[in-house]
C-alpha positions as CSV (number, residue, x, y, z in Angstrom):
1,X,-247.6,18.8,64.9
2,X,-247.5,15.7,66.8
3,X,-245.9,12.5,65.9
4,X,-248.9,10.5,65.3
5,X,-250.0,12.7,63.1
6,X,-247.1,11.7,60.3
7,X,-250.4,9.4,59.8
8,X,-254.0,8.6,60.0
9,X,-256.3,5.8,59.4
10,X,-256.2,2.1,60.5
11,X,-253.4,0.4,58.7
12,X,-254.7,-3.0,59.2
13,X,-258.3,-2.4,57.0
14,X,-258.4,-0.3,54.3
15,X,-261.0,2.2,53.6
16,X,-261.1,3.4,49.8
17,X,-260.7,0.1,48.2
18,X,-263.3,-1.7,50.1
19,X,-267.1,-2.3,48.4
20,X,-268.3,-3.2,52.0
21,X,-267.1,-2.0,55.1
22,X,-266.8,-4.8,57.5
23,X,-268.3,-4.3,61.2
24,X,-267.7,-7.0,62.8
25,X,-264.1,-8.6,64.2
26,X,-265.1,-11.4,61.9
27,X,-265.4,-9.3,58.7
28,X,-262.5,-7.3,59.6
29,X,-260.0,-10.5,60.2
30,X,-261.5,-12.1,56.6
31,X,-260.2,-8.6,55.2
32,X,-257.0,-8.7,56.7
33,X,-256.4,-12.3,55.4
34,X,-257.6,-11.3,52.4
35,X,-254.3,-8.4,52.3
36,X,-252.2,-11.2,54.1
37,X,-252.5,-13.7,51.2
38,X,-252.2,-10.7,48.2
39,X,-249.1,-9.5,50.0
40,X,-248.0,-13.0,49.6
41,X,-248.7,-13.9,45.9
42,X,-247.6,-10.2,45.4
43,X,-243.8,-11.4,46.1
44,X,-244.3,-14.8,44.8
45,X,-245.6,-13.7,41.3
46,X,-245.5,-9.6,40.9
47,X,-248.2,-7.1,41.1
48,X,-248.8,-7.2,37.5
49,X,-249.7,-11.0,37.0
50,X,-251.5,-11.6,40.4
51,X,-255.4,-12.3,40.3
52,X,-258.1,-12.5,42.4
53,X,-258.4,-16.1,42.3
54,X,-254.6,-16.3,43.0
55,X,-255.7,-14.1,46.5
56,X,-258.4,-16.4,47.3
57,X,-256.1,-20.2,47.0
58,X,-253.8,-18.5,49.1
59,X,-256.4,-17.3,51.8
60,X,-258.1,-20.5,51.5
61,X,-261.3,-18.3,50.5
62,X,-263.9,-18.5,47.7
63,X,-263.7,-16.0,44.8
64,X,-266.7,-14.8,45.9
65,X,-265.3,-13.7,49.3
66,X,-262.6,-11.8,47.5
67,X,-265.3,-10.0,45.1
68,X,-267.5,-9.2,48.6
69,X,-264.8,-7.0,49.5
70,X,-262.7,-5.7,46.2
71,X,-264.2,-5.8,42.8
72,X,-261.4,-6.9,40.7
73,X,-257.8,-7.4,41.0
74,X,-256.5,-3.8,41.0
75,X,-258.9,-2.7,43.8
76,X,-257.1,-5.8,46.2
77,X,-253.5,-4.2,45.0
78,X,-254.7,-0.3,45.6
79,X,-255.8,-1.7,49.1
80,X,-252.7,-3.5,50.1
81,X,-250.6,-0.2,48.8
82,X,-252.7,1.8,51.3
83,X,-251.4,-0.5,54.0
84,X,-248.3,-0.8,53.5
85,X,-248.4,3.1,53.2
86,X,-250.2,3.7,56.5
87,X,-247.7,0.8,57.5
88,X,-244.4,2.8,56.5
89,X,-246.1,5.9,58.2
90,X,-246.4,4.0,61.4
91,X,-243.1,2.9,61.7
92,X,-241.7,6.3,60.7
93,X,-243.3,7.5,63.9
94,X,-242.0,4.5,66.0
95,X,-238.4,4.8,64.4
96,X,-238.9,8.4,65.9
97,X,-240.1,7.6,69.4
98,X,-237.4,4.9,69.7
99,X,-234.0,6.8,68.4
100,X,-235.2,10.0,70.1
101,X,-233.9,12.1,67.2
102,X,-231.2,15.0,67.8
103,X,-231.0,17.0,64.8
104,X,-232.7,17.3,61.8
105,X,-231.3,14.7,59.3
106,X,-231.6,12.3,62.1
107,X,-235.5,12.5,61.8
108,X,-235.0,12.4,57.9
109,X,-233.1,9.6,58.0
110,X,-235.7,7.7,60.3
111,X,-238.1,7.7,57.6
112,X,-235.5,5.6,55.8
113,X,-234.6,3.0,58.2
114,X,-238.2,2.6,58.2
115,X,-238.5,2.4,54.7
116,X,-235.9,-0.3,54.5
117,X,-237.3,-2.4,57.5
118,X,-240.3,-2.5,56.0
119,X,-238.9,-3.7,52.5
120,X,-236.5,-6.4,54.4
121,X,-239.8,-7.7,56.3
122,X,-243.2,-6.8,55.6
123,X,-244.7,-9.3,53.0
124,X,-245.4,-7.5,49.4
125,X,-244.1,-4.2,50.5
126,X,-242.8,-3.7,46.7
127,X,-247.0,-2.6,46.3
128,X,-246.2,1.1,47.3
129,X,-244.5,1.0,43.6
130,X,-248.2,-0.2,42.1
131,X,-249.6,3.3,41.5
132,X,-246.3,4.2,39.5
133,X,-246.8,1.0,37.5
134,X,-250.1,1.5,36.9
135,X,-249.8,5.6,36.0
136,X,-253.3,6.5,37.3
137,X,-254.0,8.2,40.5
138,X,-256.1,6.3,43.8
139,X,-259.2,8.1,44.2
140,X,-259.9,9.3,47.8
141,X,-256.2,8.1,48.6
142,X,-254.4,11.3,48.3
143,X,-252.9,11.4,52.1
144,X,-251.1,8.5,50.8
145,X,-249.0,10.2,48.4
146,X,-245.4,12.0,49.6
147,X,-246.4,15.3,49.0
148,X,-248.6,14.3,52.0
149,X,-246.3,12.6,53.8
150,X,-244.1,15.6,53.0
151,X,-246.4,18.2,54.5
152,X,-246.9,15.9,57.9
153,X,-243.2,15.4,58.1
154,X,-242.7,19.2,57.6
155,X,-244.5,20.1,60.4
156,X,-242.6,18.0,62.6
157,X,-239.0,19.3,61.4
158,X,-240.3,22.7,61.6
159,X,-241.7,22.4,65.1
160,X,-239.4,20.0,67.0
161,X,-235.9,21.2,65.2
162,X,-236.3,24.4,64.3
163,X,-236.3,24.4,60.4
164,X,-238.0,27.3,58.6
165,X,-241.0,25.8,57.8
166,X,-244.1,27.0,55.1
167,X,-244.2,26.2,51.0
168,X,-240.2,25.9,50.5
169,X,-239.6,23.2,53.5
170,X,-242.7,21.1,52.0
171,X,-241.7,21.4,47.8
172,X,-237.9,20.1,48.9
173,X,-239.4,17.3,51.4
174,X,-241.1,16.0,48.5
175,X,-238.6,16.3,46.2
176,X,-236.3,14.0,49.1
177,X,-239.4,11.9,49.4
178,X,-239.2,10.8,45.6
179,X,-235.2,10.6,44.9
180,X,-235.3,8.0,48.5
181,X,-238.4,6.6,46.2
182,X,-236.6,5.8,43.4
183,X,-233.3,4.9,44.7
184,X,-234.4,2.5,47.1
185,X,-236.5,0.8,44.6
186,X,-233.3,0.5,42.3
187,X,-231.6,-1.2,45.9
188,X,-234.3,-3.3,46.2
189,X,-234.8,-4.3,42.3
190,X,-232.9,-7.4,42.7
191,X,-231.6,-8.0,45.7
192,X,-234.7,-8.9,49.0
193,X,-232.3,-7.4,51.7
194,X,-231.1,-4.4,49.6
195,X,-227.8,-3.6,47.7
196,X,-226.5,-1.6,50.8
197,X,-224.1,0.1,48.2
198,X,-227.7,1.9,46.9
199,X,-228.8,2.3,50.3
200,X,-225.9,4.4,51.6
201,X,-225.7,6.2,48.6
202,X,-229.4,7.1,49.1
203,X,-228.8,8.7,52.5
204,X,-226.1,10.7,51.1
205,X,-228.1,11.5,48.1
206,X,-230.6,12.8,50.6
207,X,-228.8,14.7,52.9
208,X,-226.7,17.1,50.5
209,X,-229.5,17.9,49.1
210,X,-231.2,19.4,52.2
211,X,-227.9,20.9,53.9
212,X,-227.5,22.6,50.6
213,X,-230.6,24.7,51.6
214,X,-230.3,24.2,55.2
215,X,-226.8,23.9,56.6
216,X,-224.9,21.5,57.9
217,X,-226.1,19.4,60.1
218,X,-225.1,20.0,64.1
219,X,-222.6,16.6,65.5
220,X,-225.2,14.5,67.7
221,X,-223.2,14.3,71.2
């Protein structure tokens, strides 16, 4: 299990979502605006009163060149999730590459950093919440979801650290995946840079739970 493969897909254009796939550089920078300006509004107003006309003001596009591409509000949202997904995935592996990881909980807690980063500066990045929002799964989307992310990470901690991989290592990954989920949400309710209080409490949170089934955690030198 390599790093890159913690995630897949371009994480600029969207695939799921789209009605037509762009093929030109043209298309494909009028659909990245497109996410651009929703990722905007998205912070500006909330996920559950943004529209598609909304999306097209701030793009300085027709509506029609919104409905080329998405066919109604929640198909623009369920694409800029899957961005900022593949987004969060991408900088898991670069917050990997970068720290050069000793242990363990110090490749865990990349994923976190990450996860905060991306919250402190990546426009609209409150979206990965809109499928819990909305209660409804995203078809075709299902690498996006943490028991995904879970099984990619798994690999990793299995291969480059030594942990006992298989069913176990996955089911408690996931379970990690969804506590940091809902914590960090809570530390990011109110506050744009994060209540650090939540934050640390988060890593904690995190990290008995997984030395409880996997020891403690060796001193990085």
């Amino acid at each position: 299990m390599s790093l890159s493969d913690l995630f897949g897909g371009d994480p600029v254009v969207s695939g799921q979502q789209v009605r037509i796939e762009p093929t030109q550089q043209r298309s494909t920078a009028r659909l990245s605006g497109l996410l651009d300006a929703a990722a905007v509004v998205v912070d500006e107003v909330g996920f559950d009163r943004i529209t598609t006309a909304m999306v097209a003001e701030r793009a300085g596009a027709s509506i029609g060149t919104v409905y080329r591409y998405y066919p109604d509000r929640v198909a623009v949202l369920q694409a800029l999730r899957e961005r900022a997904v593949l987004r969060f995935r991408q900088r898991v592996v670069e917050q990997l590459r970068s720290s050069g990881p000793e242990n363990w909980w110090d490749a865990v807690d990349c994923a976190v950093t990450a996860f905060v980063d991306l919250y402190r500066s990546e426009p609209g990045f409150r979206i990965v919440h809109f499928a819990d929002r909305e209660r409804t799964p995203i078809s075709g989307s299902e690498d996006l979801e943490s028991g995904y992310f879970a099984r990619q990470l798994a690999g990793v901690l299995a291969e480059e650290f030594g942990l006992h991989g298989g069913p176990e290592l996955i089911f408690r990954l996931e379970v990690t995946v969804e506590m940091a989920d809902s914590i960090l949400s809570r530390a990011f309710h109110s506050d744009p840079n994060g209540d650090e209080r939540f934050i640390a409490e988060c890593r904690r949170v995190m990290r008995d739970y997984l030395v409880g089934y996997y020891g403690p955690v060796a001193a990085s030198v």
